[in-house]
C-alpha angles and dihedrals in degrees: 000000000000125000114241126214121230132344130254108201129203125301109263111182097198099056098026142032121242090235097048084050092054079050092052096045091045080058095053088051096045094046086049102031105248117163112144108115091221100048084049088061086045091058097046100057087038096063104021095087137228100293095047090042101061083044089066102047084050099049089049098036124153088035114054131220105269089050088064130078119241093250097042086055084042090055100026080062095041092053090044099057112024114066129212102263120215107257089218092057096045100058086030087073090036090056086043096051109105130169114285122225106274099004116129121251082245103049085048085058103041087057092050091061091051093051090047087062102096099027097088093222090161116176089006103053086110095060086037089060089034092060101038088056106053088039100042086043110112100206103092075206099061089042095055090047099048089048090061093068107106091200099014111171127192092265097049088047095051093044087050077053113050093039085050088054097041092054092049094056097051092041084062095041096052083039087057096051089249151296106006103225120190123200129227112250 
């Protein structure tokens, strides 16, 4: 008997897409070895749980699962649970997405590429995410630094940012009289 790595559990909608599971479960195969088309279908069906389960047989009825290939199950499920988004909304909420108060240069941008998933930005997605952080970015400081920038390019943009974040936080901190430590009660 050989010892698998790692464990895929079953699909569950609310917590996961059905994109990001197939990734996890690649990555299964790839970490055991498993590349046999139809023990990667075994699998599948195996780990994916009831409910997604009989997803599958009803998706594919009349036919039945043995009788479908992995990848059509993959793409007959796919088609089945991601809708097609509007293109308007979804770069409507990227060009609305603005710094919260607190949130790291690096988690807000983080969020905006996740937003820019569905807005089919192509060959411009790294103005896209230039402009949107400087724009989207909530210290009148950064912003005025950034804009000073004559070619400034997404990289150069994230890398102002994060050094103008990190200094502040240091300046606080040394204006502070050092790391604020708080004891546990």
């Amino acid at each position: 008997m050989t010892l698998m790595i790692g464990k895929v559990g079953p699909f569950d909608g609310s917590q996961d897409e059905w994109e990001h599971y197939v990734e996890r479960l690649g990555f299964y195969f790839t970490a055991n070895k498993v590349t046999d088309k139809d023990q990667r279908k075994a699998v599948l069906l195996s780990v994916c749980g009831a409910q997604t389960y009989k997803l599958i047989r009803n998706l594919l009825a009349p036919q039945t699962p043995d009788a479908v290939e992995y990848d059509d199950i993959v793409k007959r499920v796919q088609d089945h649970v991601r809708r097609k988004p509007s293109v308007i909304l979804q770069q409507f909420r990227f060009n609305s997405c603005n710094r919260k108060e607190g949130e790291s240069v690096v988690d807000f941008v983080t969020e905006l590429r996740r937003l820019s998933t569905d807005c089919v930005f192509g060959d411009t997605l790294s103005d896209m995410l230039r402009d949107r952080l400087v724009c989207g970015i909530n210290e009148e400081k950064t912003r005025r630094r950034l804009l000073q920038e004559v070619n400034l390019t997404f990289e150069d943009a994230l890398r102002i940012a994060r050094v103008m974040e990190t200094a502040a936080r240091n300046s606080l901190e040394m204006q502070q009289g050092g790391p604020n430590y708080v004891s546990s009660p």
